[in-house]
KETIBA-487296 format. One line per 5 residues: number of its first residue (from 0); their letters; for each residue x, y, z of C-alpha. Coordinates in Angstrom, 3 decimals, padded with zeros to 6 digits. Layout:
<rs>
NUM	a	X Y Z; ... $
</rs>
This chain:
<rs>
0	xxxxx	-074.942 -013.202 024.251; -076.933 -010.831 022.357; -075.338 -007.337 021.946; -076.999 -004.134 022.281; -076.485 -000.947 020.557 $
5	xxxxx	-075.295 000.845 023.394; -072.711 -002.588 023.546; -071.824 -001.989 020.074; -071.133 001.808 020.583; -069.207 001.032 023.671 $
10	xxxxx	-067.020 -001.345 021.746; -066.434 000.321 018.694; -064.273 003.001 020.924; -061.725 000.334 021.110; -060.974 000.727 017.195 $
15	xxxxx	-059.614 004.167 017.133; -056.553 005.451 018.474; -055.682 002.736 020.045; -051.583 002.296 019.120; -050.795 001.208 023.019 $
20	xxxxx	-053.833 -000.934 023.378; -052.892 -003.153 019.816; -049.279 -003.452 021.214; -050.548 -005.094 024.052; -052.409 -007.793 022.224 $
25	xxxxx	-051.291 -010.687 019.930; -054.264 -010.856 017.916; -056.947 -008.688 016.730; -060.270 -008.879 014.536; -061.650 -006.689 011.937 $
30	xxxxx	-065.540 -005.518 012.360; -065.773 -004.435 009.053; -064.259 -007.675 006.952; -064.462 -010.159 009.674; -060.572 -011.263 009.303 $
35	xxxxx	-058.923 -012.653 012.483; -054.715 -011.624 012.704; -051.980 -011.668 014.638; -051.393 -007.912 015.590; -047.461 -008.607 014.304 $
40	xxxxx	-049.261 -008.480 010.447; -050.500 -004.693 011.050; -048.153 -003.007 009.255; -050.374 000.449 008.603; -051.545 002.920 010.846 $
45	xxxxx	-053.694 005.906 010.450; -051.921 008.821 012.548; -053.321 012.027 013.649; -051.664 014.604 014.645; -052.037 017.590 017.606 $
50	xxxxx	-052.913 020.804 015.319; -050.608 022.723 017.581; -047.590 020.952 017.961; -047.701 018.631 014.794; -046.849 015.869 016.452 $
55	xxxxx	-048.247 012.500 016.162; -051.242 012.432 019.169; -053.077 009.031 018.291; -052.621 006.057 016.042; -055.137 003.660 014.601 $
60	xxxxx	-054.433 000.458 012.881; -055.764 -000.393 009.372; -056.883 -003.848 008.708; -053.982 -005.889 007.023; -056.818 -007.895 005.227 $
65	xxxxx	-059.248 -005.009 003.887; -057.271 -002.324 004.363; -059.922 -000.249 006.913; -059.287 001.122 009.876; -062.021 -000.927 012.305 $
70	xxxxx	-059.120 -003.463 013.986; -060.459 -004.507 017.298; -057.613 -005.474 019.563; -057.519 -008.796 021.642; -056.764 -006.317 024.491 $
75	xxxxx	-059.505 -004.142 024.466; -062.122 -005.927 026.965; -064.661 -007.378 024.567; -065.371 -010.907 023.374; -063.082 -011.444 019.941 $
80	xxxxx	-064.948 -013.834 018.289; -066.569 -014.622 014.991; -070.306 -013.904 016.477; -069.146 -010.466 018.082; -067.288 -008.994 014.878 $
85	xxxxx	-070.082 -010.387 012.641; -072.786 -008.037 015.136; -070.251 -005.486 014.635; -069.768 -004.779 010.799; -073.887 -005.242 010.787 $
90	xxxxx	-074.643 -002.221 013.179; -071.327 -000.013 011.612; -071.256 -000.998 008.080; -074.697 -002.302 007.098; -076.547 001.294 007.055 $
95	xx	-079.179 000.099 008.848; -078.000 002.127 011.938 $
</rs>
């Protein structure tokens, strides 16, 4: 299936802030290395916090392979595979954009 940029602006959403949706999943890729993972390796997150209250308002993993914070959970409802991820880190990491 060949993805479109509007698909692979639709599906990046799913790497950000997304602390519920990873806990949901047992696995999860990386769009900009490529790595596939058990979500049980994650063991960094990226937190932001409300401005007003200080408290912790989102969460976003970071890649227990590279390190960067584009983990796409099994969850979210896209197609984890090697073919998807690899169309992925072209379109976000490539600068060709």
């Amino acid at each position: 299936m060949l993805l479109t940029s509007a698909d692979l602006e639709h599906i990046h959403r799913y790497t950000n802030h997304h602390r519920p949706l990873v806990e949901q999943s047992t696995e999860a890729g990386c769009i900009h290395c490529g790595a596939h993972f058990g979500t049980d390796e994650i063991r960094e997150w990226i937190a932001e916090r409300n401005p007003d209250t200080g408290r912790i308002s989102a969460e976003t993993a970071k890649c227990p392979r590279c390190g960067v914070d584009s983990v796409l959970p099994s969850a979210a409802p896209v197609t984890l595979d090697a073919h998807s991820l690899a169309a992925l880190q072209a379109f976000w990491f490539s600068g060709k954009r």
